[in-house]
PyMOL Python script that loads the backbone (N, CA, C, O; Angstrom):
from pymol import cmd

cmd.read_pdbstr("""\
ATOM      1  N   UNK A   1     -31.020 -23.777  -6.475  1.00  0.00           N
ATOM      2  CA  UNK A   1     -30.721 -23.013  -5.285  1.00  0.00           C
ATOM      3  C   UNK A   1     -29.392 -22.285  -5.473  1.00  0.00           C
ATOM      4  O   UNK A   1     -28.348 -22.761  -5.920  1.00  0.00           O
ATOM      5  N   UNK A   2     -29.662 -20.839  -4.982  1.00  0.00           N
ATOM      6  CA  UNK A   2     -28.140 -19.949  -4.972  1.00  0.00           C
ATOM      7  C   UNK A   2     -27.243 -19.871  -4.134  1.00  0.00           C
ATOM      8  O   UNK A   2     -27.602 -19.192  -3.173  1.00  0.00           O
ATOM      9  N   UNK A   3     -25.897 -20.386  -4.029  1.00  0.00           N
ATOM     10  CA  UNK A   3     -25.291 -19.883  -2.369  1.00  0.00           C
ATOM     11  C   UNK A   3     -24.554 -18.487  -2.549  1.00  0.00           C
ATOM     12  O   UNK A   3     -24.274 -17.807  -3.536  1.00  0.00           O
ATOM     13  N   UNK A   4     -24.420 -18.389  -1.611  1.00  0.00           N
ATOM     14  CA  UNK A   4     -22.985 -17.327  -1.691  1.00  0.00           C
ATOM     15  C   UNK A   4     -22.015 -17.773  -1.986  1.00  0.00           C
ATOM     16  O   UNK A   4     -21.835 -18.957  -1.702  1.00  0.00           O
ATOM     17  N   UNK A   5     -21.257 -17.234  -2.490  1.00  0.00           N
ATOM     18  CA  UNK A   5     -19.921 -17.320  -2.617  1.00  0.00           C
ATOM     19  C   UNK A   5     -18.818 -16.267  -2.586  1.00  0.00           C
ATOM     20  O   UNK A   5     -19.111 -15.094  -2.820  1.00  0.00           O
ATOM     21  N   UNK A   6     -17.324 -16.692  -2.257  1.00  0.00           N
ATOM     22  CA  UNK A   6     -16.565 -15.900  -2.387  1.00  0.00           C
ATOM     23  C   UNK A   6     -15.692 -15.577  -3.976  1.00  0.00           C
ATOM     24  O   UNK A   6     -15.372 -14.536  -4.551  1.00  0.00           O
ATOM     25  N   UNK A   7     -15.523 -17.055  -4.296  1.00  0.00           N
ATOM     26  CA  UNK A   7     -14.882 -16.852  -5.616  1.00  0.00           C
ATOM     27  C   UNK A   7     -12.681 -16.994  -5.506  1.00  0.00           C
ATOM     28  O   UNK A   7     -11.783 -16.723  -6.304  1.00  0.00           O
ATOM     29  N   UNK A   8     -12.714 -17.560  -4.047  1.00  0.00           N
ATOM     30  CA  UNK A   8     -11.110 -17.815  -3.843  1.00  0.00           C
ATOM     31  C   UNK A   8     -10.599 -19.558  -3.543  1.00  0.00           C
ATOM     32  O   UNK A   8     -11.400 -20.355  -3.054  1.00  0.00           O
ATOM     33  N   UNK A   9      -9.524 -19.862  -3.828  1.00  0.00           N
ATOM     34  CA  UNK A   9      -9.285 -20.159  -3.523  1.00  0.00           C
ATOM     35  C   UNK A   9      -7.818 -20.230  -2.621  1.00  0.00           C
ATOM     36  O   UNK A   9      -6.800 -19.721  -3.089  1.00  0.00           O
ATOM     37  N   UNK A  10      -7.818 -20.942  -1.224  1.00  0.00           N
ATOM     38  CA  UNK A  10      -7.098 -21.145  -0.178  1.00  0.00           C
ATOM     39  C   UNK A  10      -6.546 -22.361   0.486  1.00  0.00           C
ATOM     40  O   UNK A  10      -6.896 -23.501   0.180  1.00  0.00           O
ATOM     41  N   UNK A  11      -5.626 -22.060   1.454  1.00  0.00           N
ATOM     42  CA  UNK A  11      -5.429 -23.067   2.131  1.00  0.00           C
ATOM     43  C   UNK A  11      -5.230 -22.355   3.800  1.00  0.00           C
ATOM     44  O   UNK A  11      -5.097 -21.139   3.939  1.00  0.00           O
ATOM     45  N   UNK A  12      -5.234 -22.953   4.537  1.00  0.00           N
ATOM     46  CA  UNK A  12      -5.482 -23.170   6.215  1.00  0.00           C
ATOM     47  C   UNK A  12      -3.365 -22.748   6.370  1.00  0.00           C
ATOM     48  O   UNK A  12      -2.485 -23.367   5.772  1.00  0.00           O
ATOM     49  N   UNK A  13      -3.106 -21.269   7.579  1.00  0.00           N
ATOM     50  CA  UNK A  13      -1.893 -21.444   7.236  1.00  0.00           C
ATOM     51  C   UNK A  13      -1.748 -22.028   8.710  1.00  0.00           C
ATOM     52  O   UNK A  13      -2.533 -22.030   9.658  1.00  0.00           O
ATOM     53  N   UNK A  14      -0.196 -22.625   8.526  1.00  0.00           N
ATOM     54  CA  UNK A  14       0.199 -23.290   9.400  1.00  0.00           C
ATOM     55  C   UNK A  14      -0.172 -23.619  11.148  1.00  0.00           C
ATOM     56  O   UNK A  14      -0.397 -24.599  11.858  1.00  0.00           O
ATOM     57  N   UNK A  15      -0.050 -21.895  11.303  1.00  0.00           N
ATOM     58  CA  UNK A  15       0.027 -21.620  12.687  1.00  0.00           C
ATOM     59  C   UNK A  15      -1.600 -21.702  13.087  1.00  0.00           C
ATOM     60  O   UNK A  15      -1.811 -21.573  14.293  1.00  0.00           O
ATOM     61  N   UNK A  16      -2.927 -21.925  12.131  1.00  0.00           N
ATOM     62  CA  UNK A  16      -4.158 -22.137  11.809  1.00  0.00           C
ATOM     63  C   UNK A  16      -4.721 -20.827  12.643  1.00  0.00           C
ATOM     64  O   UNK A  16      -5.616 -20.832  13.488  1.00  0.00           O
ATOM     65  N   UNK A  17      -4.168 -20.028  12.305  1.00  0.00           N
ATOM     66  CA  UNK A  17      -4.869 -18.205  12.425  1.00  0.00           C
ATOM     67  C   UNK A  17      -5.207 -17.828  11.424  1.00  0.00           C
ATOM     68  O   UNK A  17      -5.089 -16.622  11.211  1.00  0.00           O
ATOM     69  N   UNK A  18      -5.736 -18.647  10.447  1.00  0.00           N
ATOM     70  CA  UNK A  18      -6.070 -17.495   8.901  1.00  0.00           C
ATOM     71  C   UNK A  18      -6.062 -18.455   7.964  1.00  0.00           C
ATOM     72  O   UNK A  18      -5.494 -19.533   8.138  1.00  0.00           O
ATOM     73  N   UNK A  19      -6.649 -18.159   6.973  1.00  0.00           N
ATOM     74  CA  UNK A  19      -6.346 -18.884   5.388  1.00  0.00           C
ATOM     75  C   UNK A  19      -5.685 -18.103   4.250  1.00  0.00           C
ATOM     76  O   UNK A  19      -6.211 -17.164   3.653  1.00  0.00           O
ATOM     77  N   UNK A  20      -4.530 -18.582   4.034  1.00  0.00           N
ATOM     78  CA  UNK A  20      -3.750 -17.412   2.788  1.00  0.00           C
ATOM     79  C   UNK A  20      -5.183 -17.962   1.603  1.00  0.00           C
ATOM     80  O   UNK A  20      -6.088 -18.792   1.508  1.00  0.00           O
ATOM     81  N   UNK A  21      -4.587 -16.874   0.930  1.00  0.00           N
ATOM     82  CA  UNK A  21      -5.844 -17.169  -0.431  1.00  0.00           C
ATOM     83  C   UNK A  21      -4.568 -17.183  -1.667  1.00  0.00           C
ATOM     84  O   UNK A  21      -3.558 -16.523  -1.913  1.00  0.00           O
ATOM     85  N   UNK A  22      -5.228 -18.248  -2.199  1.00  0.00           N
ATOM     86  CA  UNK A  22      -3.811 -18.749  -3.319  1.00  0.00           C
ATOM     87  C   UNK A  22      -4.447 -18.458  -4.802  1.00  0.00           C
ATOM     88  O   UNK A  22      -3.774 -18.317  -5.823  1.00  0.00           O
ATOM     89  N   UNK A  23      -5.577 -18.408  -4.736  1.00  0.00           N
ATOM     90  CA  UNK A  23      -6.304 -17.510  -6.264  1.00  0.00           C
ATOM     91  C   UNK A  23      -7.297 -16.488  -5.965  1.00  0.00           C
ATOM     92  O   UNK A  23      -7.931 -16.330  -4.921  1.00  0.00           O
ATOM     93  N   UNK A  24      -7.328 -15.874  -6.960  1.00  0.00           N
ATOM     94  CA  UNK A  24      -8.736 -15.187  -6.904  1.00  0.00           C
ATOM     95  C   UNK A  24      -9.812 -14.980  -8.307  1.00  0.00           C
ATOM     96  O   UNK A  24      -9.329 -14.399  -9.279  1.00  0.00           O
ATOM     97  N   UNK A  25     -11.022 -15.385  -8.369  1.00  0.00           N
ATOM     98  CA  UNK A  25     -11.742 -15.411  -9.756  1.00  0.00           C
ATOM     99  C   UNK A  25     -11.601 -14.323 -10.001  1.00  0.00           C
ATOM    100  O   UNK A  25     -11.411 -13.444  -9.162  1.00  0.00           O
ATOM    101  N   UNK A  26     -11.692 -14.102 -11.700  1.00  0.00           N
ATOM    102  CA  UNK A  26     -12.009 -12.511 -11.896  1.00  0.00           C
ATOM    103  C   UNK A  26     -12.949 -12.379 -11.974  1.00  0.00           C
ATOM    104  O   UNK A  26     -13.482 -13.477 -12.137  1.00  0.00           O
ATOM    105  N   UNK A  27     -13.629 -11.617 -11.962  1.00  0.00           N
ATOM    106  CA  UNK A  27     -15.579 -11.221 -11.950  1.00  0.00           C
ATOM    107  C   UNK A  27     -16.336 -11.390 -10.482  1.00  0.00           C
ATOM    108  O   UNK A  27     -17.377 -10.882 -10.065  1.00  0.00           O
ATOM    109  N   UNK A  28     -15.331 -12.370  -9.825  1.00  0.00           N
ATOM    110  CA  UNK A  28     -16.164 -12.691  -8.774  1.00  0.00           C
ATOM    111  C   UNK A  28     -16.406 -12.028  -7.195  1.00  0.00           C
ATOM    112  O   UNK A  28     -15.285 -11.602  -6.918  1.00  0.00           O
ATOM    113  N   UNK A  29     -16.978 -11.838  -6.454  1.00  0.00           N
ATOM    114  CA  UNK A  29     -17.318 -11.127  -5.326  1.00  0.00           C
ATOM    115  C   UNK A  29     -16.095 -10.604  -4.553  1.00  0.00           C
ATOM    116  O   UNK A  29     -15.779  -9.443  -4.291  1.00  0.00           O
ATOM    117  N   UNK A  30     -15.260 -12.217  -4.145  1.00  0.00           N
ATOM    118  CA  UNK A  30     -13.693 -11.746  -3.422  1.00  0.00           C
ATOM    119  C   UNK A  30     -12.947 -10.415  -4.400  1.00  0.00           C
ATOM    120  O   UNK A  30     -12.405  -9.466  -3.833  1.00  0.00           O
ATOM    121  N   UNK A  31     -13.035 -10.544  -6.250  1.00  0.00           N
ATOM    122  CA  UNK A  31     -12.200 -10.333  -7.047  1.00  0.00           C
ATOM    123  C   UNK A  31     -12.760  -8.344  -6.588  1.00  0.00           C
ATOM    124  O   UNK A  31     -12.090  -7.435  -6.099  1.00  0.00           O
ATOM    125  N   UNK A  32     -14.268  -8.390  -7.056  1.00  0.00           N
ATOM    126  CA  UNK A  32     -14.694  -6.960  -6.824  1.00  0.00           C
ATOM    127  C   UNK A  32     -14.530  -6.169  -5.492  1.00  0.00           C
ATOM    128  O   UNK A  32     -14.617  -4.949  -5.350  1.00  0.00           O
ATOM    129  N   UNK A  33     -14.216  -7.336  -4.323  1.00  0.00           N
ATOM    130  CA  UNK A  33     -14.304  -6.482  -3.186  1.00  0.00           C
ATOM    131  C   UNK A  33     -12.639  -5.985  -2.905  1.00  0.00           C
ATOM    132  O   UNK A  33     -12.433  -5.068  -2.110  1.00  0.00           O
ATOM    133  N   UNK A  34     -11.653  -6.567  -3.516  1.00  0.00           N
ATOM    134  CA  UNK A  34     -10.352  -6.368  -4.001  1.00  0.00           C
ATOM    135  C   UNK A  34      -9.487  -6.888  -2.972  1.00  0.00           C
ATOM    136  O   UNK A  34      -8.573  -6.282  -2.413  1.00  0.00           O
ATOM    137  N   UNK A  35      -9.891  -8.142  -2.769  1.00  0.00           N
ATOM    138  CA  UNK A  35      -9.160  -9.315  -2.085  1.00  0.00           C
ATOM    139  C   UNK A  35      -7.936  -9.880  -3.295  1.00  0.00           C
ATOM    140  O   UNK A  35      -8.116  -9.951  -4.511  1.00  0.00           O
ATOM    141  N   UNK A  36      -6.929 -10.166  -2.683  1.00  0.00           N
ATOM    142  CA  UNK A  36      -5.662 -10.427  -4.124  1.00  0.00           C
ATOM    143  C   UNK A  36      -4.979 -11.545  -2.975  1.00  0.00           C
ATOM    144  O   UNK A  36      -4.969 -11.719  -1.757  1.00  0.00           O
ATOM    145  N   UNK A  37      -4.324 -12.279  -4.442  1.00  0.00           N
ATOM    146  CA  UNK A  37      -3.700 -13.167  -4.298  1.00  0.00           C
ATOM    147  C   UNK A  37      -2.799 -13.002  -3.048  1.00  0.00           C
ATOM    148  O   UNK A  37      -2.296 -11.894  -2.859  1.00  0.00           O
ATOM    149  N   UNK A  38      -2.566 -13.968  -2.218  1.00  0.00           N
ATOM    150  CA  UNK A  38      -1.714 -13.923  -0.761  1.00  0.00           C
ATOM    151  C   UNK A  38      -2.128 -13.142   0.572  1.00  0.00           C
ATOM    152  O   UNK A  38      -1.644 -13.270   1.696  1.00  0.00           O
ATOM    153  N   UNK A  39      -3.025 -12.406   0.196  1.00  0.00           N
ATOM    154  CA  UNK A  39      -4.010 -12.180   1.125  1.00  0.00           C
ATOM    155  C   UNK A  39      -4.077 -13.296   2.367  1.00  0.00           C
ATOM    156  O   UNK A  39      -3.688 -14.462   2.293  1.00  0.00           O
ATOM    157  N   UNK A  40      -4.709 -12.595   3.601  1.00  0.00           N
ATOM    158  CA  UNK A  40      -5.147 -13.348   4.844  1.00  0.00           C
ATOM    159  C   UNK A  40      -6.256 -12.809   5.174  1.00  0.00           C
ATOM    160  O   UNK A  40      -6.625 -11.649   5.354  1.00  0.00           O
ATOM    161  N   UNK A  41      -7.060 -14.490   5.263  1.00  0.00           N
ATOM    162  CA  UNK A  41      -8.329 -13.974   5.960  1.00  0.00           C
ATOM    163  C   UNK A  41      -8.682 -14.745   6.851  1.00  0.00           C
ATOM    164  O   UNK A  41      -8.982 -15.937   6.921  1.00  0.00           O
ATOM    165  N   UNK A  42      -8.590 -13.728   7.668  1.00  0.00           N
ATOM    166  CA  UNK A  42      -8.492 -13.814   9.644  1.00  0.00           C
ATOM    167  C   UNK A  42      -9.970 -14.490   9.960  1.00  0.00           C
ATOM    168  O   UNK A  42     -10.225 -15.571  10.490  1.00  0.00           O
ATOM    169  N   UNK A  43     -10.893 -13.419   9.422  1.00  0.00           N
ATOM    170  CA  UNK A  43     -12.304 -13.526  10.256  1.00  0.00           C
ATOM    171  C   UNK A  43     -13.539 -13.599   9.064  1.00  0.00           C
ATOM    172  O   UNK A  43     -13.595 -13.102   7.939  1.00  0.00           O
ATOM    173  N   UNK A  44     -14.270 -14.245   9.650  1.00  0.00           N
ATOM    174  CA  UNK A  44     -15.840 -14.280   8.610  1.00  0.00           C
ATOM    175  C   UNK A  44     -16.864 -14.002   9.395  1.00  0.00           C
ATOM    176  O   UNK A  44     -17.429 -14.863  10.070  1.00  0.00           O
ATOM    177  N   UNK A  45     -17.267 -12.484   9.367  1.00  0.00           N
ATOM    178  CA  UNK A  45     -18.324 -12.251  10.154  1.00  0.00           C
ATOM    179  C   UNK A  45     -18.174 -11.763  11.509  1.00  0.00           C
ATOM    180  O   UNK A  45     -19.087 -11.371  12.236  1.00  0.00           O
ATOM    181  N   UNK A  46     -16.716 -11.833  11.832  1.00  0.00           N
ATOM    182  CA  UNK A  46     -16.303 -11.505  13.059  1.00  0.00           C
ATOM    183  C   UNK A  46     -16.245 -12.990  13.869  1.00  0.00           C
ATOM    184  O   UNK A  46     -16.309 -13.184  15.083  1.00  0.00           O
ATOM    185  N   UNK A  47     -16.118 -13.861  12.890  1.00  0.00           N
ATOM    186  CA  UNK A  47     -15.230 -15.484  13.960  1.00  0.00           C
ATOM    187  C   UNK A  47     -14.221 -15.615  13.095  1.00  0.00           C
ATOM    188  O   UNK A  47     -14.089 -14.993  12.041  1.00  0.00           O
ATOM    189  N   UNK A  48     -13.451 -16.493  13.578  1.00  0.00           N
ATOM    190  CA  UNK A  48     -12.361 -17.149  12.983  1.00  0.00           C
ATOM    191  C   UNK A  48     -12.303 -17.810  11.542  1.00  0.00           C
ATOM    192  O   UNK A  48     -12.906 -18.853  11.795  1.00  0.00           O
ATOM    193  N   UNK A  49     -12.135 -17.851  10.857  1.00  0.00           N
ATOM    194  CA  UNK A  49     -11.949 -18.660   9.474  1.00  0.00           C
ATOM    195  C   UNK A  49     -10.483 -19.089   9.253  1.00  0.00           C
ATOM    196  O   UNK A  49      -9.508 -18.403   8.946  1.00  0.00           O
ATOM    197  N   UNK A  50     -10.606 -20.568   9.521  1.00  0.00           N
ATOM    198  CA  UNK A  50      -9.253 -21.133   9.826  1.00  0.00           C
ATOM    199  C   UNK A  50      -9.055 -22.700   9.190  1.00  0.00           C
ATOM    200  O   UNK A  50      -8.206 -23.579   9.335  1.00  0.00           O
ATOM    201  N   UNK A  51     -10.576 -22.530   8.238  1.00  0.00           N
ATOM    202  CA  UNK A  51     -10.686 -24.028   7.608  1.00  0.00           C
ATOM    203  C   UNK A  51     -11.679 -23.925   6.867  1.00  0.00           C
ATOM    204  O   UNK A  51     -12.519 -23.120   7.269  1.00  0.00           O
ATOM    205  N   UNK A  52     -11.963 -24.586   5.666  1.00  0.00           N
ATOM    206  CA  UNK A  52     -12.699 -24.627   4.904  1.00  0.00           C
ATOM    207  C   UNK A  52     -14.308 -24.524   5.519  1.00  0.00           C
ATOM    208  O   UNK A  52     -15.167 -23.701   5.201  1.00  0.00           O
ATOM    209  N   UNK A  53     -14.411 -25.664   6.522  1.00  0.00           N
ATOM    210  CA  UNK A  53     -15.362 -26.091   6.460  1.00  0.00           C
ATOM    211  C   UNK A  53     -15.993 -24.479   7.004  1.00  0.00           C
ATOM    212  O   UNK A  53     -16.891 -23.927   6.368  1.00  0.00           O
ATOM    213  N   UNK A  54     -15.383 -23.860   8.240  1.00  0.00           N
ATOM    214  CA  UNK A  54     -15.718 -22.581   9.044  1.00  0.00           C
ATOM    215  C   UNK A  54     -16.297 -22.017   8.078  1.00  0.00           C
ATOM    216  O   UNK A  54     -17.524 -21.924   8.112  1.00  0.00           O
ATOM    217  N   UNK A  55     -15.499 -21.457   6.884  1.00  0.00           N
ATOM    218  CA  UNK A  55     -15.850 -20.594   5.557  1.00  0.00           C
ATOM    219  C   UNK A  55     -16.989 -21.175   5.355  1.00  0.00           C
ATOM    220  O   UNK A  55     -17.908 -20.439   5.717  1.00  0.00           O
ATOM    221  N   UNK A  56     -17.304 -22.069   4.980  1.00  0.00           N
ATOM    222  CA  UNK A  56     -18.696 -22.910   4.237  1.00  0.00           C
ATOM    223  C   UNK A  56     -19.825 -22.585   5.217  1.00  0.00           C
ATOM    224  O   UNK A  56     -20.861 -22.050   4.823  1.00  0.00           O
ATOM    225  N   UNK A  57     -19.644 -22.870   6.331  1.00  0.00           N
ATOM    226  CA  UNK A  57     -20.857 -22.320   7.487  1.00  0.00           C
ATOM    227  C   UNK A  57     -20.938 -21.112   7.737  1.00  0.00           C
ATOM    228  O   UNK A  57     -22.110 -20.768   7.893  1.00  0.00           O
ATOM    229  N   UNK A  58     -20.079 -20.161   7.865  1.00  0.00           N
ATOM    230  CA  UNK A  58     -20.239 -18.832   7.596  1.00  0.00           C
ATOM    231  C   UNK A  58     -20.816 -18.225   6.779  1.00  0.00           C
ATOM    232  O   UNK A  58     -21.398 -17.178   7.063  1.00  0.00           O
ATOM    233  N   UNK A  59     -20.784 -19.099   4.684  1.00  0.00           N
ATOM    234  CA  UNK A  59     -21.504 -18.503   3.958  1.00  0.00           C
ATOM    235  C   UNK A  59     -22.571 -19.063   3.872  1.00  0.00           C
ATOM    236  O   UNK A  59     -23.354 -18.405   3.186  1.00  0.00           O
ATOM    237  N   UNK A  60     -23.141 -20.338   4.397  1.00  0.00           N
ATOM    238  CA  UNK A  60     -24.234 -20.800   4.342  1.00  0.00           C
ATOM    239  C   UNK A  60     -25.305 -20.121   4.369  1.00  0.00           C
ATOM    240  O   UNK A  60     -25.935 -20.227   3.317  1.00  0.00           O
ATOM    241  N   UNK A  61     -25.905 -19.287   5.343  1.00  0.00           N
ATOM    242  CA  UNK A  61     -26.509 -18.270   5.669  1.00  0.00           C
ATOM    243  C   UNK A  61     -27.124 -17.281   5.182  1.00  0.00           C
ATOM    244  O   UNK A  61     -28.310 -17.020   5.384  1.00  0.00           O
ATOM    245  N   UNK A  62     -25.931 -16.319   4.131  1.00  0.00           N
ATOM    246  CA  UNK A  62     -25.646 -15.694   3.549  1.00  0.00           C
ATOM    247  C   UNK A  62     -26.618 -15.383   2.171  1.00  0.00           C
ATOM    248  O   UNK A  62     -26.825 -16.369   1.463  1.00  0.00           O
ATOM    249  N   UNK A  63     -26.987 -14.600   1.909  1.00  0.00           N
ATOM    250  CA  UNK A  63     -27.800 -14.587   0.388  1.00  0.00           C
ATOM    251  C   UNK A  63     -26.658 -14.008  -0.707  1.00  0.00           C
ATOM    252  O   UNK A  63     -25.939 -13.080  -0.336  1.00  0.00           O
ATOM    253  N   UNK A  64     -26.510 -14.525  -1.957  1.00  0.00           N
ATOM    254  CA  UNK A  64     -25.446 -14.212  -2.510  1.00  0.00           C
ATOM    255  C   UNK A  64     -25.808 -12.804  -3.319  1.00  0.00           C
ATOM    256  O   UNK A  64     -26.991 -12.794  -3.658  1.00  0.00           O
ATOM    257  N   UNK A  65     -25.120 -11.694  -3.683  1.00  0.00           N
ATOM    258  CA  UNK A  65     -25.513 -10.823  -4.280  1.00  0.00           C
ATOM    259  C   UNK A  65     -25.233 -10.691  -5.973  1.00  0.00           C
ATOM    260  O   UNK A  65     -25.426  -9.598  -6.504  1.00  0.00           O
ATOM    261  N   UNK A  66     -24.849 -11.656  -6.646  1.00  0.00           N
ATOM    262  CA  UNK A  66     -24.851 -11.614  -8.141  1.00  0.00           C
ATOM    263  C   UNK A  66     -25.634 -13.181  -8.138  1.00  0.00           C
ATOM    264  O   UNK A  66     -25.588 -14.151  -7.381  1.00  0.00           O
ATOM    265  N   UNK A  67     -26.285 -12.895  -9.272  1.00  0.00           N
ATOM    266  CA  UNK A  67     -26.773 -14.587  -9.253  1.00  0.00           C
ATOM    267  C   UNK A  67     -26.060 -15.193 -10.665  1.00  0.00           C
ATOM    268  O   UNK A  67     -26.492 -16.226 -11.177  1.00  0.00           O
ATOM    269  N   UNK A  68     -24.519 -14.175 -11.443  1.00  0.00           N
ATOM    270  CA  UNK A  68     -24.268 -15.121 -12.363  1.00  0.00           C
ATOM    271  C   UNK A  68     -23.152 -16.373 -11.608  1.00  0.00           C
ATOM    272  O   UNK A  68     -22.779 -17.345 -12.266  1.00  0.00           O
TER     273      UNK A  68
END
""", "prot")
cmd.dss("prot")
cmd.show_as("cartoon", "prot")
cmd.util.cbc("prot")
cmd.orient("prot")
């Protein structure tokens, strides 16, 4: 089975309005859509993304568009 993915990794920032993104893969979806290191990401889909788990149910859904 394929998920989506983004291809970052993050953490939840303080004030829990956003997730800074503390890497980014190269090759990967975040990397091509030109998401960069320290970045904030506010919203997934138009809700909040303020924790891992949010992100994970947001892409659940999702059909991924590269299948490497």
């Amino acid at each position: 089975m394929h998920r989506a993915r983004l291809g970052v990794r993050f953490r939840p920032l303080p004030s829990s309005e956003g997730l800074e993104i503390l890497d980014v893969l190269p090759g990967s979806p975040a990397a091509k859509a030109g998401i960069k290191k320290g970045d904030i990401l506010y919203l997934l889909d138009g809700k909040p993304a303020t924790s891992l788990e949010e992100v994970r149910r947001g892409l659940a859904n999702k059909l991924p568009t590269n299948w490497a």
